[in-house]
C-alpha positions in Angstrom: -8.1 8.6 6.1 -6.8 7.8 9.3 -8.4 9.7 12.7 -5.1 11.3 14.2 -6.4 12.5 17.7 -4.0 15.2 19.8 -1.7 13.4 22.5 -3.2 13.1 26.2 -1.3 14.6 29.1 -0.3 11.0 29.9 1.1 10.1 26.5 4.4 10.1 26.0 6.1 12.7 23.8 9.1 10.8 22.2 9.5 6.8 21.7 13.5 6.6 21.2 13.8 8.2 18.4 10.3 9.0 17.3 9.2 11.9 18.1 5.1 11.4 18.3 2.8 13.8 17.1 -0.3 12.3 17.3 -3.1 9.2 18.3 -4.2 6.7 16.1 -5.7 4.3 18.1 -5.5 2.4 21.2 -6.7 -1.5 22.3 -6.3 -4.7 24.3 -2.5 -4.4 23.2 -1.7 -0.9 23.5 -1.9 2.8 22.4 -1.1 3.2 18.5 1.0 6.7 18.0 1.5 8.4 14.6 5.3 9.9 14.3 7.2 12.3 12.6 8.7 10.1 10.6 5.3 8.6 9.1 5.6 5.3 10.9 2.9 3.7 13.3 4.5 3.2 17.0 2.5 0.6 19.1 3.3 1.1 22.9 3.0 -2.1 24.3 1.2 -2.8 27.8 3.4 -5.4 28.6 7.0 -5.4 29.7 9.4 -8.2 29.1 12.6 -6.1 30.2 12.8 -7.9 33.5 13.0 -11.7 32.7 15.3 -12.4 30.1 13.4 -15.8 29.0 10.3 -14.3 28.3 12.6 -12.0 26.1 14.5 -14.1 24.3 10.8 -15.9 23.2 10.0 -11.9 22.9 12.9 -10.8 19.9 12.4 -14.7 18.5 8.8 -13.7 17.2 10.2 -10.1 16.5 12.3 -11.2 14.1 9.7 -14.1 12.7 7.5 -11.3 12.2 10.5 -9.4 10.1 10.2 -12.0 7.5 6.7 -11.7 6.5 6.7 -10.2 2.7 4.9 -7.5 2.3 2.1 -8.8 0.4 -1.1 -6.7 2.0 0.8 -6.2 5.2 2.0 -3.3 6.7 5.5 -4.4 7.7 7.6 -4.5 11.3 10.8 -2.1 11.1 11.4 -1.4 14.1 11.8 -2.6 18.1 12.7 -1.7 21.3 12.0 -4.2 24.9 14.3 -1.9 27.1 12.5 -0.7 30.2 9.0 -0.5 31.4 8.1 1.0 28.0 8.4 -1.6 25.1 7.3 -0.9 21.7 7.2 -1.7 17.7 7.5 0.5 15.1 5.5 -0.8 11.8 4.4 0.9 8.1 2.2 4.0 8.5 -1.1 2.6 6.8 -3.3 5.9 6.1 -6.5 4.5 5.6 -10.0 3.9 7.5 -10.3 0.2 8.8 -12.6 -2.6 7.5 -14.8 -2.6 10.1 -15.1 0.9 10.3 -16.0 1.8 6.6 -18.2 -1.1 6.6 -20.1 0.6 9.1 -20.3 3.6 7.7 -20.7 2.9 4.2 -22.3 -0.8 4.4 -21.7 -4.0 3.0 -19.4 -4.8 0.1 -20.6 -6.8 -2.9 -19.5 -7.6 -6.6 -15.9 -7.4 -7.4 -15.1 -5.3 -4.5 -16.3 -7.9 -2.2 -13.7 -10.6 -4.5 -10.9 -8.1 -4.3 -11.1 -8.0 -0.6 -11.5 -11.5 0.2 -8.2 -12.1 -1.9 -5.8 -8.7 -0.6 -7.0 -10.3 2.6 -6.2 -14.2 1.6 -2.5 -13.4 0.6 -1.7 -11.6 3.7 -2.5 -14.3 5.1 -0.2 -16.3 3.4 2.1 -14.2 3.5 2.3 -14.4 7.2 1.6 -18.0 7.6 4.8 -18.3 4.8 6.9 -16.6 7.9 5.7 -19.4 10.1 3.9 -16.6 11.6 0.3 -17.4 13.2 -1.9 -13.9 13.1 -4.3 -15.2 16.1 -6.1 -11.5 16.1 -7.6 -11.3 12.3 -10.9 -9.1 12.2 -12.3 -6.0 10.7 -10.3 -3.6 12.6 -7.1 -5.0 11.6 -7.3 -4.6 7.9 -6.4 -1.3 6.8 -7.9 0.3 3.5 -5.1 1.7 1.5 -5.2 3.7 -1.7 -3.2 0.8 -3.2 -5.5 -2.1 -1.5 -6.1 -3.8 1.8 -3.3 -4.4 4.1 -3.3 -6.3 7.2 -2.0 -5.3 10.4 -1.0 -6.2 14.2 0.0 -9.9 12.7 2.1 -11.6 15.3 1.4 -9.0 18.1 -1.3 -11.3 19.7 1.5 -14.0 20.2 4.2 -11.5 21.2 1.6 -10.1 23.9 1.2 -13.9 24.6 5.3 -14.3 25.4 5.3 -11.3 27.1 2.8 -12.1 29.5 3.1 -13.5 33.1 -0.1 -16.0 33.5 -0.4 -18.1 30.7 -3.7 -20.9 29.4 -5.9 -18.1 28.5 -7.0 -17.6 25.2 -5.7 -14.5 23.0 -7.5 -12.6 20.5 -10.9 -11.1 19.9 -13.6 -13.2 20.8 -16.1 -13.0 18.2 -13.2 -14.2 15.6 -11.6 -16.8 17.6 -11.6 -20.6 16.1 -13.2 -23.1 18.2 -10.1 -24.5 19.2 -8.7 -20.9 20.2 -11.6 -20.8 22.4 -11.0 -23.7 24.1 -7.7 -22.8 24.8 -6.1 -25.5 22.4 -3.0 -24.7 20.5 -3.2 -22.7 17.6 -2.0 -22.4 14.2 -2.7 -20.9 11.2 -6.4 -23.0 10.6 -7.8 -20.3 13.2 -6.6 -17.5 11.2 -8.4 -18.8 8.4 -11.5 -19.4 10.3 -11.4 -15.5 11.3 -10.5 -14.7 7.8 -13.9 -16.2 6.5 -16.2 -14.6 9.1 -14.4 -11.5 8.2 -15.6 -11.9 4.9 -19.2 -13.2 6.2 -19.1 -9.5 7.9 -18.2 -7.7 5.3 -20.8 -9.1 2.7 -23.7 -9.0 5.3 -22.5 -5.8 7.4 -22.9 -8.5 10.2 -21.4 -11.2 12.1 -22.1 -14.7 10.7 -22.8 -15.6 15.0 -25.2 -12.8 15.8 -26.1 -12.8 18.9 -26.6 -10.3 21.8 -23.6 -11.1 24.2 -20.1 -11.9 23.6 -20.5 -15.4 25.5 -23.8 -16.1 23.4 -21.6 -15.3 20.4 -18.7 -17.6 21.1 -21.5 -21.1 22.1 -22.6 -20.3 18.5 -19.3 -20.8 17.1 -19.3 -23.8 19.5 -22.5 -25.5 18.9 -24.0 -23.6 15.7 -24.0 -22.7 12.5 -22.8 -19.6 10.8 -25.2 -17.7 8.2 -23.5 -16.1 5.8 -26.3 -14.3 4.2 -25.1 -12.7 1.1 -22.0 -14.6 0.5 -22.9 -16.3 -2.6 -21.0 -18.9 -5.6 -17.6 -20.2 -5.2 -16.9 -17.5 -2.8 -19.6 -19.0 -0.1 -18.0 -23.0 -0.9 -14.3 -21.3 0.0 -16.0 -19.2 2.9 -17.8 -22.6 4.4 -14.8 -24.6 4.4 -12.7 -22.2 6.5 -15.3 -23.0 8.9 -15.2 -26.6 9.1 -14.8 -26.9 13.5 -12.2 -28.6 13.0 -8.4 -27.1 12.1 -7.5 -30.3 10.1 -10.7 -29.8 7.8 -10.2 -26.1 6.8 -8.1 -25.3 3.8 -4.6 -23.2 3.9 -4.1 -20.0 2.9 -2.4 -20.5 -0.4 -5.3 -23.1 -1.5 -7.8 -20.6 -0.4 -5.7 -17.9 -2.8 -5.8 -20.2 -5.6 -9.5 -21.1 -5.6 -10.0 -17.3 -5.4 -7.8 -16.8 -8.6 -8.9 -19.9 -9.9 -5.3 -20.8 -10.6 -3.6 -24.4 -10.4 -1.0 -25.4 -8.5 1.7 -23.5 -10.4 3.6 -20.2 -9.9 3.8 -17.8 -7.2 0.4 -17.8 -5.5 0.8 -14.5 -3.6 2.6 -12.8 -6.1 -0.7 -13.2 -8.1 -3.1 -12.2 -5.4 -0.9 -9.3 -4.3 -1.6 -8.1 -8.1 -5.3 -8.7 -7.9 -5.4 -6.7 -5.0 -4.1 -4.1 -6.1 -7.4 -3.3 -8.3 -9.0 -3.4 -4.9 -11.5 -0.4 -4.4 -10.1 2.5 -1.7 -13.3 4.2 0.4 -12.5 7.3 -1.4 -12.7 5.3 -5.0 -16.6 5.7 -6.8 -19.4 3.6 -6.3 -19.2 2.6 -9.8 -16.2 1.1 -8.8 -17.3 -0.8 -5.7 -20.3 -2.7 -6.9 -19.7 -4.6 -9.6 -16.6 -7.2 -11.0 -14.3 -6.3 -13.3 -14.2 -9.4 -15.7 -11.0 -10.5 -17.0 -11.2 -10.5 -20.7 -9.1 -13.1 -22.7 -8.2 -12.9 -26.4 -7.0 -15.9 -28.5 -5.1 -15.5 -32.0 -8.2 -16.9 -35.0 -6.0 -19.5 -36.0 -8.7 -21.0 -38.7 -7.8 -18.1 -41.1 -4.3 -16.3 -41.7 -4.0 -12.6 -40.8 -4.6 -10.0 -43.7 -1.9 -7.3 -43.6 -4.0 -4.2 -44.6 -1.7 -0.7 -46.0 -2.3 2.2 -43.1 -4.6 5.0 -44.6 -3.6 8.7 -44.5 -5.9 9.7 -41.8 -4.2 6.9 -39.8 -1.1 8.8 -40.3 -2.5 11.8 -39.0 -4.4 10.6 -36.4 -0.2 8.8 -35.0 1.6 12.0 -35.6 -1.1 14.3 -33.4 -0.8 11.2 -30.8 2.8 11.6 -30.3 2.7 15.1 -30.8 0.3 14.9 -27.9 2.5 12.6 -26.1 5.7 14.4 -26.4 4.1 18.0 -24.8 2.8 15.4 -22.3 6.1 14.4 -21.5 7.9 17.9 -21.8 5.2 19.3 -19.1 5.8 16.3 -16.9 9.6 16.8 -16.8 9.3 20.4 -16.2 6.3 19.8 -13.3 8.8 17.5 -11.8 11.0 19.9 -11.2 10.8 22.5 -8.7 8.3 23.3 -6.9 7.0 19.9 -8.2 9.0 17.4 -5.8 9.7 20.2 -3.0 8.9 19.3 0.5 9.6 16.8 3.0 8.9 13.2 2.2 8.1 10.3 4.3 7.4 7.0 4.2 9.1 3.4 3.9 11.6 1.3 1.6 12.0 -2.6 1.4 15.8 -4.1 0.8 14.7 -7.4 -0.8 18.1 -9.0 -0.9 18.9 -8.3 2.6 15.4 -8.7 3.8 14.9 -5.6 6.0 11.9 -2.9 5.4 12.9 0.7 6.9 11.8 4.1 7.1 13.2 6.8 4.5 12.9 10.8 5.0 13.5 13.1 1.8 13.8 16.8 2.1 13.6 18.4 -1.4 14.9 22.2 -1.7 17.6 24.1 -0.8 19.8 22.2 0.1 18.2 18.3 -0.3 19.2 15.6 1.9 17.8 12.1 2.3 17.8 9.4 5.7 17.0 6.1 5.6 17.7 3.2 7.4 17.1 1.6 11.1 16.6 4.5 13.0 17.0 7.0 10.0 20.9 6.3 10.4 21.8 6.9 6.9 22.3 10.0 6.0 23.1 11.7 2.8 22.9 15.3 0.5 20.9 15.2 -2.9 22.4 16.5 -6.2 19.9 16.7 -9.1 21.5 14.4 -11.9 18.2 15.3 -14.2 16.5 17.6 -12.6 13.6 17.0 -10.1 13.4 13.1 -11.1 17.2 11.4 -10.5 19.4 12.7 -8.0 23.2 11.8 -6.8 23.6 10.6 -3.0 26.6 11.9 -2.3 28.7 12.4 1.4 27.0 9.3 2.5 27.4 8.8 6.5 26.3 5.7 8.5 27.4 2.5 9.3 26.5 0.4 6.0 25.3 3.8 4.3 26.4 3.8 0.5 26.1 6.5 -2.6 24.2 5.9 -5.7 21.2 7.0 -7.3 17.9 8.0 -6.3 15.0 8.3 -8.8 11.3 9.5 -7.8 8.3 9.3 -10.0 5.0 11.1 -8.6 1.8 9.0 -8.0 -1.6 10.0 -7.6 -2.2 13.9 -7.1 1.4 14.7 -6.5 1.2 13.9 -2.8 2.9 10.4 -3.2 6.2 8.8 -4.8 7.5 5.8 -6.1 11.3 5.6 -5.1 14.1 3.8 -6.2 17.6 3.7 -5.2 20.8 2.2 -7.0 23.7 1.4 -5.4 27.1 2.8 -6.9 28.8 0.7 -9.2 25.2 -1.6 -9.9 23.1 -2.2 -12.1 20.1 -3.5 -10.4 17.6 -1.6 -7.4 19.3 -2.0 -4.2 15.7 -0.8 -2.9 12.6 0.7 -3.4 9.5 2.0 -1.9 7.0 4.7 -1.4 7.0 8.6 0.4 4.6 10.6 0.6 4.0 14.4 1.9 1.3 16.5 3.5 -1.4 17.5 0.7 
């Protein structure tokens, strides 16, 4: 889980509209805050209020970095440049970072090393889809979800970049900078992928692939040497290598690194793909069983040298059906009734994605007496909660808000009752308008 530290005297207490309650972080870019309305809120160092070019360069990569999908990410909903107090609302991740559980917990191997390497390759191109360059990918900027890794802070690097007043200095952490980031050459997405292999490197070996004792040591050795990547082994080492070619030209894309990882051809939706293999990745809170070893993927094919012999059922097989949908029918009685009350009561938080309309925003749902849901930029939406069948579908009804329409929301509980899968209809549809996930305190 995420460390949530109490705010310092200096912090501030509200951001806008979000109300902080807490610490999650702070670096080279900023302090990271945790708000009421489960979002992360990055306060940026830099101001960009006072020139309005450096602005205008400012809200063009804020609203590049809108249209990465959110394939492993944790995705931008929200921004604010007024005054000397800039920030960026994004998804509230709850998870320890790479870096950190590698420390504590070692290297990965097997299948959970794989499972990494791709959540980590389709965020990539995900982002690089955008035409969004990451130009800060380590350790500490993945995020290790119950539902997989997710990458964070992409764009931020170049955003601090626009924002800043002296310019020809290179951006990013220095032990995963390309070579050509390093020499202060333009960069693109190559230097993400040469950060995403020694990421990779680290997290196989519990090391960097350029060991050495200083950070300038480090960054000749990613000049003038060679990595070694110690464990990496098989296919997995070939892909790792090439995203270290020195030069940008040489090193493969993200979507051609995704598809050597899935061993896929050219065809279909590469990142829809990955984003489903990574969903099997393992969570620090998952068994060990689960962590070291692959999960193959097991193929049948129809016998077509002999036609199929259709074989009566038996009695006992008849027995054995009716005590299975016996079994299934209490299963689902009890899980109607748990879902109602107190089963979904509390306050929910957490996020929802519009895919038509391309916008990711946060969502608040009060269960009880009375129930009320806001959602929206800025939680502007606002609407009461009638139970259409009770505890799992409910009626949005006196809808306010600019854009704000009634329909249907439906919630299915996930893992030990703490999380939901949401979906909302619109009146008068058919289809999901939007969907997403809340959560409440355990």
């Amino acid at each position: 889980m995420s460390r949530l530290a109490a705010l310092r005297a200096e912090d501030p207490r509200q951001l806008g509209s979000y109300r902080l309650v807490g610490r999650l972080g702070q670096g080279g870019q900023g302090v990271v805050y945790l708000a009421e309305q489960q979002v992360a809120v990055k306060l940026l160092h830099a101001s960009v209020a006072d020139d309005p070019v450096r602005r205008r360069r400012f809200l063009a990569e804020i609203e590049a970095v809108r249209r990465v999908a959110p394939f492993c990410t944790a995705q931008l909903l929200d921004a604010d440049l007024d005054g000397d107090r800039p920030y960026l609302v994004s998804e509230y991740v709850d998870g320890v970072s790479l870096r950190e559980h590698v420390i504590a917990k070692g290297a990965r191997t097997g299948g959970s090393l794989d499972r990494l390497a791709i959540g980590t390759a389709t965020a990539m191109g995900a982002i690089h889809r955008a035409g969004v360059v990451h130009r800060d990918f380590k350790p500490g900027n993945v995020l290790l979800s119950l539902d997989g890794p997710r990458v964070i802070d992409f764009g931020v690097s170049r955003l601090m970049d626009t924002a800043a007043t002296t310019h020809g200095h290179p951006v990013g952490t220095p032990a995963y900078m390309a070579p050509e980031q390093i020499k202060g050459e333009p960069v693109g997405p190559p230097a993400d992928l040469y950060a995403w292999a020694l990421t990779v490197a680290f997290t196989a070996n519990g090391r960097h692939a350029y060991t050495a004792e200083t950070y300038q040591e480090v960054l000749a050795r990613i000049l003038y040497g060679k990595p070694d990547l110690g464990a990496v082994a098989g296919q997995l080492r070939e892909i790792v290598d090439a995203c270290l070619a020195p030069s940008p030209e040489d090193r493969p894309d993200a979507e051609e690194v995704l598809r050597r990882l899935l061993g896929h051809s050219a065809g279909g939706d590469v990142l829809t793909s990955g984003a489903m293999a990574a969903a099997e990745t393992t969570s620090p809170a998952r068994s060990e069983s689960d962590i070291t070893g692959p999960r193959p993927a097991v193929t049948t094919q129809p016998d077509l040298r002999t036609p199929a012999v259709r074989r009566r059922p038996k009695a006992w097989q008849f027995v054995v059906a009716a005590i299975g949908l016996a079994a299934a029918v209490a299963g689902f009685v009890w899980w109607v009734q748990g879902a109602q009350s107190p089963g979904l009561n509390g306050k929910w938080t957490g996020s929802a994605e519009h895919p038509s309309a391309g916008r990711v925003f946060p969502v608040e749902i009060s269960i009880g007496e009375p129930s009320s849901m806001r959602w929206g930029s800025d939680l502007h939406c606002s609407a009461t909660l009638t139970p259409l069948r009770p505890g799992v579908t409910f009626t949005l009804g006196d809808v306010k808000g600019k854009e704000c329409y009634p329909g249907t929301l439906t919630m299915t509980l996930a893992g030990e009752g703490d999380q939901a899968a949401i979906k909302v209809v619109r009146q008068g549809e058919k289809a999901v308008t939007y969907a997403g996930k809340v959560s409440r305190p355990s």
